[in-house]
TORMITI-383969 format. One record per residue (C-alpha): residue in one letter; x, y, z. Coordinates in nm, 2 decimals. Layout:
N
+------+--------+--------+--------+
| resn |     px |     py |     pz |
+------+--------+--------+--------+
|    a |      X |      Y |      Z |
...
+------+--------+--------+--------+
***
This chain:
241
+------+--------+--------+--------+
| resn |     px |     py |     pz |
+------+--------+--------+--------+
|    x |   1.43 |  -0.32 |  -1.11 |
|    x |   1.19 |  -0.54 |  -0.94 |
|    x |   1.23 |  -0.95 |  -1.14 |
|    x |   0.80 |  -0.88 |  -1.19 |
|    x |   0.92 |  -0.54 |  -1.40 |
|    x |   1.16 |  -0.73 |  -1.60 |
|    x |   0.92 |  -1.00 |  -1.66 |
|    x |   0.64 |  -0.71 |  -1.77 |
|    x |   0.93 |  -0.57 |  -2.02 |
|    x |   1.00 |  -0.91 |  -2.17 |
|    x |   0.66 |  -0.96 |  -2.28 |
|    x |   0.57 |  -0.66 |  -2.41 |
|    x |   0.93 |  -0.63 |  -2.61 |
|    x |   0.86 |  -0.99 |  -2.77 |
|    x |   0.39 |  -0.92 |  -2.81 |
|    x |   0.48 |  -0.56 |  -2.99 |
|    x |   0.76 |  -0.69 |  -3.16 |
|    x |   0.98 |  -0.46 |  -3.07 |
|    x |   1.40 |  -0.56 |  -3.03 |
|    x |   1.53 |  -0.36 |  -2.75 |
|    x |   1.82 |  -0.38 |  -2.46 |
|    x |   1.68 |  -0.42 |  -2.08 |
|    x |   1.89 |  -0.30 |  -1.83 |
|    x |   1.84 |  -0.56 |  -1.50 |
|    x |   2.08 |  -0.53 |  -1.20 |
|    x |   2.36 |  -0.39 |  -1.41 |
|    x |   2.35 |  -0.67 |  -1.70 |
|    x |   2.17 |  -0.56 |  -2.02 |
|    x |   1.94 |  -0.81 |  -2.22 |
|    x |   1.88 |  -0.81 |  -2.55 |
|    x |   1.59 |  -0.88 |  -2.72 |
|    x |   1.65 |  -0.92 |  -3.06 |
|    x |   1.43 |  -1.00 |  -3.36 |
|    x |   1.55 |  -1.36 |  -3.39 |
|    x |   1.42 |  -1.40 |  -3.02 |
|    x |   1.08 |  -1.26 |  -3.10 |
|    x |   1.01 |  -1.45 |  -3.41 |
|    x |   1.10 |  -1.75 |  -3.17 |
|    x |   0.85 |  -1.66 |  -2.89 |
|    x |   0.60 |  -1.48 |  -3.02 |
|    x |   0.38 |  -1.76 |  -3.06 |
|    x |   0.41 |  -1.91 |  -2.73 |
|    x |   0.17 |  -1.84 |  -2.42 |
|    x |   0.28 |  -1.69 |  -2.15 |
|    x |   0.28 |  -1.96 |  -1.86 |
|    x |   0.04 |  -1.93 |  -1.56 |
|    x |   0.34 |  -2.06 |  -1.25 |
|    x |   0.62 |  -1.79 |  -1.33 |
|    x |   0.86 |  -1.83 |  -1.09 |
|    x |   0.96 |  -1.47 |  -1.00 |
|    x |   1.24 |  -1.58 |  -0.74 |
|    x |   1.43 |  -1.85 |  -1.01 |
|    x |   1.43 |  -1.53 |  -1.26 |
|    x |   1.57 |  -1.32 |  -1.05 |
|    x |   1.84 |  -1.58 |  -0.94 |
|    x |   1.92 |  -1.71 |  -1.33 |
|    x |   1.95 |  -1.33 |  -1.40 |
|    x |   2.20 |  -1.26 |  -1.16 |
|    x |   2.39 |  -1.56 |  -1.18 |
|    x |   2.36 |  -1.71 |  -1.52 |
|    x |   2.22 |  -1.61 |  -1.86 |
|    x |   1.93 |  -1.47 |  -2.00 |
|    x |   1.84 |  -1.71 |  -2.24 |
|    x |   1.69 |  -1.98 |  -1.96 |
|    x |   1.52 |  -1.69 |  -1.83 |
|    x |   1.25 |  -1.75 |  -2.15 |
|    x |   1.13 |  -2.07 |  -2.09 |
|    x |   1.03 |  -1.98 |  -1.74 |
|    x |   0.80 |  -1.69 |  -1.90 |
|    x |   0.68 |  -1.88 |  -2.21 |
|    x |   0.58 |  -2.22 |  -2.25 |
|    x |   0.40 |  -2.41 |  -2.57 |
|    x |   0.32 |  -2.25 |  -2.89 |
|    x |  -0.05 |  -2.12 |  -2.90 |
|    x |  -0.33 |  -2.31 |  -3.12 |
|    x |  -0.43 |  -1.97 |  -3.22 |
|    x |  -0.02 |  -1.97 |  -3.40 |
|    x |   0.01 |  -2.30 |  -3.50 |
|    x |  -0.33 |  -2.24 |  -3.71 |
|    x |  -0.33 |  -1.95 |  -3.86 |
|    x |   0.02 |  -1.88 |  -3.84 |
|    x |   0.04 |  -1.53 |  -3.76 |
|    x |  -0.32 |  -1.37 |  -3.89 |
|    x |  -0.29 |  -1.05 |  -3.71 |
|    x |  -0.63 |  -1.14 |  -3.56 |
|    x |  -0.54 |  -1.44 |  -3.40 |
|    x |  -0.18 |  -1.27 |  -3.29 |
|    x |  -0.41 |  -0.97 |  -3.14 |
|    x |  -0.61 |  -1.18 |  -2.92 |
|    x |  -0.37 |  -1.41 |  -2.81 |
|    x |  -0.15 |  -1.14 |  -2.72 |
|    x |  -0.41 |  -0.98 |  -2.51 |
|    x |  -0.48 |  -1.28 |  -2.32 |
|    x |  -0.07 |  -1.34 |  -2.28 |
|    x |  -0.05 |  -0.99 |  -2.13 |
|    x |  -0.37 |  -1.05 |  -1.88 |
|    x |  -0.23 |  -1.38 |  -1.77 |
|    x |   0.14 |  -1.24 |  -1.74 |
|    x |  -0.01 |  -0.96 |  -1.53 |
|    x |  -0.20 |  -1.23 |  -1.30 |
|    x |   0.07 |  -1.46 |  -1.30 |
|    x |   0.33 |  -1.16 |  -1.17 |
|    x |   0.05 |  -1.01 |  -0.95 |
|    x |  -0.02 |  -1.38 |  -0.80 |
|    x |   0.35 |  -1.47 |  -0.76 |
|    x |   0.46 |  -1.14 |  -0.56 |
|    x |   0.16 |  -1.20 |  -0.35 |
|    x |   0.27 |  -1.52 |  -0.23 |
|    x |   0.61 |  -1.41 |  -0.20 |
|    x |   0.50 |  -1.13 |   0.01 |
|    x |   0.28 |  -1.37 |   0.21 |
|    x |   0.54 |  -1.63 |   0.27 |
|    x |   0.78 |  -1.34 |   0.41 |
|    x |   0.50 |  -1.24 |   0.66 |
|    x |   0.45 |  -1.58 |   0.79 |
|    x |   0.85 |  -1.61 |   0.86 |
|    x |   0.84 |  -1.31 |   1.02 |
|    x |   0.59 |  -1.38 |   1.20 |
|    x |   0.73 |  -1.74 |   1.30 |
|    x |   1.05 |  -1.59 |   1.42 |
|    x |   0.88 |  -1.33 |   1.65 |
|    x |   0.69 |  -1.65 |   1.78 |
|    x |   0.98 |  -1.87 |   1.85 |
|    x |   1.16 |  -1.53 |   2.03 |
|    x |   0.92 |  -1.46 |   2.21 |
|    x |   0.92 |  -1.87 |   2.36 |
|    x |   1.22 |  -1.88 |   2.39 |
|    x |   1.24 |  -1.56 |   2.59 |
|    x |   1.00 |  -1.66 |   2.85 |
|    x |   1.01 |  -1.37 |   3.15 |
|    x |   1.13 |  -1.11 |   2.93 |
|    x |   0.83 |  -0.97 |   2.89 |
|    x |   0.88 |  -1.04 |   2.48 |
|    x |   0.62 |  -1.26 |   2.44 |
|    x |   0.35 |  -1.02 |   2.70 |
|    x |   0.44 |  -0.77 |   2.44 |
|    x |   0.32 |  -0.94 |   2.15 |
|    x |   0.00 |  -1.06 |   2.32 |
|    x |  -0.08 |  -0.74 |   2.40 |
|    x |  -0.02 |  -0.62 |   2.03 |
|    x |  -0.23 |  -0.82 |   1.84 |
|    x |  -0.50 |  -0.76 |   2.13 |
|    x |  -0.47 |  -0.36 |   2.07 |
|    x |  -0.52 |  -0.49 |   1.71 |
|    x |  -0.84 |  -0.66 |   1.73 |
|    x |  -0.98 |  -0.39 |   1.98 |
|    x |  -0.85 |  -0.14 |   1.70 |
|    x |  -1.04 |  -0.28 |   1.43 |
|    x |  -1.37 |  -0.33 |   1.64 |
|    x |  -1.39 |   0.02 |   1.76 |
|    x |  -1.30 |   0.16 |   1.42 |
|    x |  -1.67 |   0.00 |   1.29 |
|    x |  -1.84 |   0.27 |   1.55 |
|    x |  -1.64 |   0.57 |   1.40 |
|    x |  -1.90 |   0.81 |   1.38 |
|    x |  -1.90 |   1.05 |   1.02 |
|    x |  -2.16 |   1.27 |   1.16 |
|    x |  -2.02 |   1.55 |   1.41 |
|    x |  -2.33 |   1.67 |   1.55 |
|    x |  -2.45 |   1.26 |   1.61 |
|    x |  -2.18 |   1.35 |   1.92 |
|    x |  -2.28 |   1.37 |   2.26 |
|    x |  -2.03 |   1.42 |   2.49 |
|    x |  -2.29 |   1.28 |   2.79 |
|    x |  -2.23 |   0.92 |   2.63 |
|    x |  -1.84 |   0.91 |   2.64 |
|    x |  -1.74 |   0.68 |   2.88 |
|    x |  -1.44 |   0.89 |   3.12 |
|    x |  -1.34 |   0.57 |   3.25 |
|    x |  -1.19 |   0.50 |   2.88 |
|    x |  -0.95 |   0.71 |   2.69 |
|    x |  -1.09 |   0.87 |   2.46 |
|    x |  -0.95 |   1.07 |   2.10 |
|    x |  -1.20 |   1.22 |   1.88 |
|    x |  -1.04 |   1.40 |   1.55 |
|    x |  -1.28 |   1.61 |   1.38 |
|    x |  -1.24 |   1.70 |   1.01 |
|    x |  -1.33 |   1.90 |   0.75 |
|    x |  -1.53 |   2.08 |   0.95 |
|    x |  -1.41 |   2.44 |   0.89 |
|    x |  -1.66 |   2.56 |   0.67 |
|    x |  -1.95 |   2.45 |   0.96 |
|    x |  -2.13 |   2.73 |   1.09 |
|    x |  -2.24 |   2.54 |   1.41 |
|    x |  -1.92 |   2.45 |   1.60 |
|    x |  -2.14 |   2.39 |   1.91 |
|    x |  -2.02 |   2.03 |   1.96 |
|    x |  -1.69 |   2.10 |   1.85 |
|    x |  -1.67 |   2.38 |   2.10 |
|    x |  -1.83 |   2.19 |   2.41 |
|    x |  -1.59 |   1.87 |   2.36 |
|    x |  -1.28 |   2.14 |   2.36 |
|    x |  -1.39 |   2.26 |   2.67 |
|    x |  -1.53 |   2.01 |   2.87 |
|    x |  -1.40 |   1.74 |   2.71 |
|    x |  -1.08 |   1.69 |   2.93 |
|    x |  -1.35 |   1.65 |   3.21 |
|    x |  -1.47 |   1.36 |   3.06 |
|    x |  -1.13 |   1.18 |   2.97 |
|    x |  -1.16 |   1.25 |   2.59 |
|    x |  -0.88 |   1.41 |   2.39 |
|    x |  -0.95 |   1.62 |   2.08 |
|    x |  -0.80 |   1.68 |   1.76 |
|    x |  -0.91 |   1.98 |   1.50 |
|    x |  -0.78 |   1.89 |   1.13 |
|    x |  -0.82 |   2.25 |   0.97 |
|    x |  -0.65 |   2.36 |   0.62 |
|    x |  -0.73 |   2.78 |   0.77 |
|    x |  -0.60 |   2.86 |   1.10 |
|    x |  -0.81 |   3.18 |   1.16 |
|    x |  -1.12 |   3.01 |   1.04 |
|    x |  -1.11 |   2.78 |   1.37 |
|    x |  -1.30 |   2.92 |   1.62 |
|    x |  -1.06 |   3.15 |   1.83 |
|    x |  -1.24 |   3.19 |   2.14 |
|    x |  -1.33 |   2.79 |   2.23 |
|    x |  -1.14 |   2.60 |   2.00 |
|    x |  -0.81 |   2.80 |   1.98 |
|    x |  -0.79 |   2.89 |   2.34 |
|    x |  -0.86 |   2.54 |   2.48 |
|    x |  -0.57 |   2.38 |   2.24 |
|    x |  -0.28 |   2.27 |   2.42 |
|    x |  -0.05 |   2.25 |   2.09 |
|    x |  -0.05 |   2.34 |   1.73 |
|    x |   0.12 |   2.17 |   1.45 |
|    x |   0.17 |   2.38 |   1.16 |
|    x |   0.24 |   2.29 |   0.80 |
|    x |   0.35 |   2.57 |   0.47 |
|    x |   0.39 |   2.91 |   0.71 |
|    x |   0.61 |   3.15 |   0.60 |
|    x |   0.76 |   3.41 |   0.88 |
|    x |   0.50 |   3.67 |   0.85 |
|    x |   0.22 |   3.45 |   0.90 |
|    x |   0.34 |   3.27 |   1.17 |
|    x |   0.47 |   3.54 |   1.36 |
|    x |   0.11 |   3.66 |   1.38 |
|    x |  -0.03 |   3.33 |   1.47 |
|    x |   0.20 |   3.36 |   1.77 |
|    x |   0.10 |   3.68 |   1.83 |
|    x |  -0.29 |   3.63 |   1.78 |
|    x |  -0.32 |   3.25 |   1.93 |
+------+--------+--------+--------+
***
């Protein structure tokens, strides 16, 4: 269990007031009425501190584990004390704020484990000079960028495809999809076959293998990969290919 889940089950346990027994990392926490009554007042605070739960847990207590969740008791308790009104709202707002607060702190967490990742390929990669380590990287994050840029011109319409405009002295993929149930497969069919000619590789996404076309499509494929066939069905798409 994730130390965000066990948060998440602390709170709602002690807003429904309901006692109950969590099971974290092997140790089982009680939550017991006399807790509650104790914290059902209090807000839920806004800096949880997922890592220093997760340590306490597996090294001390559970009891300092609560006033890392919960802070002061709200105005809306200390005034009415307890109008089921009141209670209602402030839970609501404890549970919003305890789902930010967990959402916020794995985030970071997350982002702080990326950046010494990151760090450490950095500081390989210098202190590797001629290895060709740092090259690597270089030419990672430039396939990256170039990635992302040609993504923007992906084009949704198949027949906005001209296979005159591909420029041969690039590779080229083109994956085309849903596109089964088109009655015109005149661009599909020209890139199969002359598409080679022009350095552009092709991919056909179909969910019926006889409903490609058989003569242009099917002939020209250099490889199938086939998903849910049983032996009778394969054996005659071996046969008919």
């Amino acid at each position: 269990m994730k130390p965000e889940t066990l948060v998440m089950k602390i709170i709602e346990a002690i807003e429904t007031a309901s006692p109950t027994v969590i099971t974290f990392n092997g140790k089982k926490i009680s939550i017991t009425k006399k807790l509650i009554d104790k914290y059902k007042y209090c807000k839920v605070r806004d800096d949880i501190d997922l890592e220093r739960i997760d340590a306490n847990a597996k090294t001390g207590g559970f009891l300092p584990l609560l006033p890392l969740i919960f802070a002061g008791i709200t105005a809306a308790g200390v005034a009415t004390g307890g109008i089921s009104a009141a209670v209602s709202s402030a839970n609501e707002k404890k549970a919003a704020a305890a789902k930010a607060a967990a959402t916020k702190a794995a985030n970071e967490k997350k982002a702080a484990e990326e950046r010494r990742h990151n760090l450490k390929m950095e500081k390989l990669a210098e202190g590797k000079k001629g290895s060709g380590v740092g090259e690597m990287i270089g030419k990672i994050k430039e396939f990256g960028k170039i990635f992302g840029e040609e993504t923007k011109k992906t084009m949704k319409n198949v027949n906005d495809l001209d296979l005159s405009n591909i420029d041969s002295k690039r590779k080229n993929l083109i994956l085309f999809d849903d596109c089964v149930a088109q009655r015109n497969q005149v661009v599909q069919q020209e890139f199969f076959t002359k598409g080679r000619h022009h350095n552009c590789h092709c991919i056909y996404q179909s969910q019926s293998f006889y409903g490609m076309d058989s003569m242009f499509i099917r002939k020209n494929a250099n490889c199938f990969l086939l998903f849910e066939f049983n032996d009778k069905d394969l054996s005659q798409i071996i046969i008919n290919r």
